[in-house]
Backbone bond lengths (Angstrom), bond angles and torsions (degrees), N, CA, C in turn:
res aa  C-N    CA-C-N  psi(-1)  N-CA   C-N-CA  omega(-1)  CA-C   N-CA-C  phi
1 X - - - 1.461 - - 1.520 108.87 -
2 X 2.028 111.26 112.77 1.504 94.62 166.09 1.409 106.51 -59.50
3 X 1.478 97.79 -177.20 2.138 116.33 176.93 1.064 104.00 -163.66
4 X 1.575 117.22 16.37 1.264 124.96 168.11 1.085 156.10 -77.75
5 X 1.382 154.60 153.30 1.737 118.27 -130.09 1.466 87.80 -87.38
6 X 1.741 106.29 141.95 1.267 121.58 167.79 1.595 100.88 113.98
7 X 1.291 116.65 -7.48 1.184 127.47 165.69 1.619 107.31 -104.68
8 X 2.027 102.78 135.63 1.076 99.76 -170.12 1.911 98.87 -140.35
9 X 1.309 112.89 81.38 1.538 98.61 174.73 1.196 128.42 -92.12
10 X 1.635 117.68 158.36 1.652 103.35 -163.92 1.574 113.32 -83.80
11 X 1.415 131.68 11.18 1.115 135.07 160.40 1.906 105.22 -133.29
12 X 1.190 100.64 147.41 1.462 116.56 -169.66 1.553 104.22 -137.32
13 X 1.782 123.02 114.69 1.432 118.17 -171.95 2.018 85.21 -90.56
14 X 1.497 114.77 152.07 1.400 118.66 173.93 1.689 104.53 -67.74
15 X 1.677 120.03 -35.06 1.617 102.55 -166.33 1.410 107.72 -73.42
16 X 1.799 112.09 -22.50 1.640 99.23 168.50 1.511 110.80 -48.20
17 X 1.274 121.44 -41.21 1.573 104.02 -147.84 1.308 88.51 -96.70
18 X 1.229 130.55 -15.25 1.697 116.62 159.46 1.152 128.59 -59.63
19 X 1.505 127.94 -28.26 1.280 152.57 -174.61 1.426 120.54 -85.15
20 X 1.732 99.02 -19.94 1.257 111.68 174.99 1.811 109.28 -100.21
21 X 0.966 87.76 -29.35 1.727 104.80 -167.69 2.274 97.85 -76.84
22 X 1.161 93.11 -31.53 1.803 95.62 166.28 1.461 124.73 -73.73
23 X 1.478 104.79 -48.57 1.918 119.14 163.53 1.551 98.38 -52.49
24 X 1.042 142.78 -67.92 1.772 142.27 166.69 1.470 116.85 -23.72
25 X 1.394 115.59 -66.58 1.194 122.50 -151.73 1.841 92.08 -91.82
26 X 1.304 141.35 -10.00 1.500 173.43 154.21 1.829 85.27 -36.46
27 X 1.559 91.43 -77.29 2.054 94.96 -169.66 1.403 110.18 -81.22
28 X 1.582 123.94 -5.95 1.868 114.69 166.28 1.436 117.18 -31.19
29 X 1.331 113.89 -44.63 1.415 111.08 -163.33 1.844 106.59 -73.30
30 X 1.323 107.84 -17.43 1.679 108.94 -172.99 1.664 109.26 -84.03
31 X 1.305 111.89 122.49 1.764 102.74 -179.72 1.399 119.11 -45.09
32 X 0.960 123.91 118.31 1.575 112.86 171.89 1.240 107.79 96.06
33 X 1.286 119.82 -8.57 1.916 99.55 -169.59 1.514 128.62 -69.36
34 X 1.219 96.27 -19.20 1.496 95.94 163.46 1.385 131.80 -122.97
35 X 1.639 118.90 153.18 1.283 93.09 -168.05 1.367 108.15 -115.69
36 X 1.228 120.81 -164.29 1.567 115.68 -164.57 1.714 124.39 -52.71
37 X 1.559 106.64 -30.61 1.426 106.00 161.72 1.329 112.13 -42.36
38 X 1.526 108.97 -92.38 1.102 122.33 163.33 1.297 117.71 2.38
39 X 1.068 123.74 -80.17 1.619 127.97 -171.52 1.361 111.36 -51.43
40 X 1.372 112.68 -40.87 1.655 130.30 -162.81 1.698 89.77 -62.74
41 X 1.453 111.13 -42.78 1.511 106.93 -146.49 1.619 90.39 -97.84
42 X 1.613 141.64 -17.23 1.274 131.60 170.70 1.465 98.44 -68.72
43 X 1.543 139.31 -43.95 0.799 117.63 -175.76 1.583 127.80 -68.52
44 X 1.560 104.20 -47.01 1.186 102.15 161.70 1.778 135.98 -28.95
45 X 1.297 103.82 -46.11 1.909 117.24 164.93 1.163 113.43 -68.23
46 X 1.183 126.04 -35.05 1.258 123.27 -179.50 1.982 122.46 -83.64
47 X 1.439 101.00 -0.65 1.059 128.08 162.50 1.686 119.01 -94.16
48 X 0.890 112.29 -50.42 1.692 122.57 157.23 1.285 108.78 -42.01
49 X 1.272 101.57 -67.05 1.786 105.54 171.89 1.637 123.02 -29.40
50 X 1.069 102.17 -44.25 1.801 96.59 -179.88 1.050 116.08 -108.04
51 X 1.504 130.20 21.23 1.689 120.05 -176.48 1.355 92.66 -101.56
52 X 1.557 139.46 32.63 1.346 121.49 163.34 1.130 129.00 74.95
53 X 1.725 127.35 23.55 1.011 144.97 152.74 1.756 127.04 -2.14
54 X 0.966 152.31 82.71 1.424 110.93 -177.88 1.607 125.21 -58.05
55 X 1.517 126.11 142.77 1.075 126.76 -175.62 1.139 119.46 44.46
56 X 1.688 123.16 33.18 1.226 125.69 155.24 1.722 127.60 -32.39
57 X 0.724 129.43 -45.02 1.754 149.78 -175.59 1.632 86.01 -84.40
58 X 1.216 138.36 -79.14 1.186 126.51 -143.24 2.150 99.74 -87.78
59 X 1.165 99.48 19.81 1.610 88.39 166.68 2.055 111.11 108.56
60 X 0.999 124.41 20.79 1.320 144.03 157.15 1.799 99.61 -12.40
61 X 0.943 122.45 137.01 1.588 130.82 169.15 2.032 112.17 -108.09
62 X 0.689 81.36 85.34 1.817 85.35 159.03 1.636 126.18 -89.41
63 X 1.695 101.69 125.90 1.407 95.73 -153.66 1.579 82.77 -131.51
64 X 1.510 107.71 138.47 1.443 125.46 -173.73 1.324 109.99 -67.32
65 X 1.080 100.38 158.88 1.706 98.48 179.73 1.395 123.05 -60.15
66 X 1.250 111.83 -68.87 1.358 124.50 -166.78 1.507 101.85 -71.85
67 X 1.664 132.88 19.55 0.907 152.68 162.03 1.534 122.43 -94.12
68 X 1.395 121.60 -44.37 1.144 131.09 -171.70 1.573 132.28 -56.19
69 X 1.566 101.62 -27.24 1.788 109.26 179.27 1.697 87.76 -76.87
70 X 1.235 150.06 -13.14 1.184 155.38 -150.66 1.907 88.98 -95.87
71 X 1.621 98.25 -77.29 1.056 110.91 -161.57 1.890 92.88 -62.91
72 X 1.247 150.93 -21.95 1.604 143.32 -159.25 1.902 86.10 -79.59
73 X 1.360 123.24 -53.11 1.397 131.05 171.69 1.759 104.79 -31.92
74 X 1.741 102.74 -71.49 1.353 81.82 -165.49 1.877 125.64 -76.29
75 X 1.738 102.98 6.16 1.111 92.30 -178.07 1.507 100.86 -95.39
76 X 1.325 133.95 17.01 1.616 140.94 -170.41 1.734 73.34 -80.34
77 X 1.089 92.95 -50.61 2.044 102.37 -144.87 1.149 109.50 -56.87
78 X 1.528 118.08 -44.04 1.233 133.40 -162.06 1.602 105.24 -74.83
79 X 1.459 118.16 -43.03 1.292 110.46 -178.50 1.815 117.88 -91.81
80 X 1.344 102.15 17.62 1.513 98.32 -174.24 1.336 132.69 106.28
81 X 1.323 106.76 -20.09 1.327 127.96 -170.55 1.867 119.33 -60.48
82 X 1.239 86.36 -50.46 2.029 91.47 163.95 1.354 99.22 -127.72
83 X 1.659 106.24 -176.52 1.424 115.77 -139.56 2.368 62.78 -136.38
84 X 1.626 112.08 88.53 1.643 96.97 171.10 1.430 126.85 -70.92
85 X 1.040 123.91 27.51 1.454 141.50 -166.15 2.038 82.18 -119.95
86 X 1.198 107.06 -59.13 1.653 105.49 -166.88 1.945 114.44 -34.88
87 X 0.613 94.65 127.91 1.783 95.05 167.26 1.298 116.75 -73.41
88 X 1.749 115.98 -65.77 1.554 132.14 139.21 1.573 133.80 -68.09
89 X 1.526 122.79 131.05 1.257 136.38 -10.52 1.760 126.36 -63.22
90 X 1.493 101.45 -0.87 1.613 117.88 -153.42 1.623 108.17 -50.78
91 X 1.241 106.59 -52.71 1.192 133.72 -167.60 1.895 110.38 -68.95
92 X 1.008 85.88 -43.67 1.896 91.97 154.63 1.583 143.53 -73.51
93 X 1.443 109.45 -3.10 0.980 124.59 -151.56 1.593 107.56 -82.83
94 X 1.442 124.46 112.37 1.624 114.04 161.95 1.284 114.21 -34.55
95 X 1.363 146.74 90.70 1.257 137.48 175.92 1.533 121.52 -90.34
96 X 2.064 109.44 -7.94 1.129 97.71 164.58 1.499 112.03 -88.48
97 X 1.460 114.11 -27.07 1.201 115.68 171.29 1.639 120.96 -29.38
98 X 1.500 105.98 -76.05 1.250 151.75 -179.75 1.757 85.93 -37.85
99 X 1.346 119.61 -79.25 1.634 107.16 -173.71 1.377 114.88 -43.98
100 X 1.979 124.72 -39.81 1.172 113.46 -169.76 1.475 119.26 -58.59
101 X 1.063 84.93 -13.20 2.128 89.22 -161.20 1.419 99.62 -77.03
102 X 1.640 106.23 -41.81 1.294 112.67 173.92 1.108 120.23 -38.06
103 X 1.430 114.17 -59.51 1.781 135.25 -167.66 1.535 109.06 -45.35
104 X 1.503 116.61 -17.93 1.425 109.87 -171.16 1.815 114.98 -91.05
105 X 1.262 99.77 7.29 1.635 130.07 170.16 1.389 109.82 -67.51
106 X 1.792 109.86 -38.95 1.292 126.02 -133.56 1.230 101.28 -118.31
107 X 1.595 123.99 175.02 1.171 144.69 152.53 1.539 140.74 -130.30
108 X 1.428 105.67 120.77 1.516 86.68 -153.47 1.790 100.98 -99.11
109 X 1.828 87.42 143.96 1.680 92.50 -175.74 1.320 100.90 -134.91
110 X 1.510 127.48 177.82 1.199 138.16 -164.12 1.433 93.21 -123.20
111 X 1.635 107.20 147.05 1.767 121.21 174.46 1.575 104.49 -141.75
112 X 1.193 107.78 77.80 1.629 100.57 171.54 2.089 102.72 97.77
113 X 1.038 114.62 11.61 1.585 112.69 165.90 1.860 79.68 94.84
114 X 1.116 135.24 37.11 1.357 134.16 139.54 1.120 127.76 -107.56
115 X 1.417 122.87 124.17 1.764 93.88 166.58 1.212 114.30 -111.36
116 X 1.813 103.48 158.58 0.863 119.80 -157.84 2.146 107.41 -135.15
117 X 1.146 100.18 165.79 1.917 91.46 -175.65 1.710 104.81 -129.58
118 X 0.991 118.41 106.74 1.652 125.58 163.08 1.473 112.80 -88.72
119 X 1.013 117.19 164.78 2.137 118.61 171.33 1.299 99.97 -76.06
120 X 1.188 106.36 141.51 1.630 122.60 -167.71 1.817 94.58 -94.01
């Protein structure tokens, strides 16, 4: 998986961008090896890195914004909460509502001029 600037997916696992952010900081020592992307986006992780992530190291989910009423749906589903096959109540459902409430779980951070919301 790139994660490189100009890449924007609506879910982001944290050990990718650790994994990416080590291959980066791997070629620092070579003149030139990276170029301004590159740099933009090690720093960027390495900024992620300290805003207190939960379970940053062990795999943290950052989920884009304009992604999230998407992703609040599938976590209804996943834990039981609606029946996604149902037509009724499904189909009625405040779902932007429903994400905001979520959001107070969350924290919203930026990766590359996106933002994005992990659990604080």
């Amino acid at each position: 998986m790139s994660l490189a600037a100009g890449d924007t997916p609506d879910v982001i696992d944290s050990r990718d961008l650790i994994a990416l952010l080590e291959e980066l900081e791997a070629m620092d020592d070579e003149p030139d090896a990276l170029d301004d992307d590159e740099l933009e986006t090690r720093d960027e992780i390495r900024e992620l890195a300290e805003q207190g992530i939960t379970d940053w190291i062990y795999g943290a989910t950052l989920i884009r914004d304009d992604y999230f009423e998407r992703y609040a749906q599938e976590v209804a589903s996943d834990i039981g909460a609606i029946d996604k096959e149902a037509g009724w109540p499904l189909a009625h459902i405040d779902w932007e509502a429903a994400a905001d409430a979520l959001k107070r779980y969350y924290m919203q951070v930026s990766y590359l001029g996106v933002d994005y919301w992990a659990r604080a």
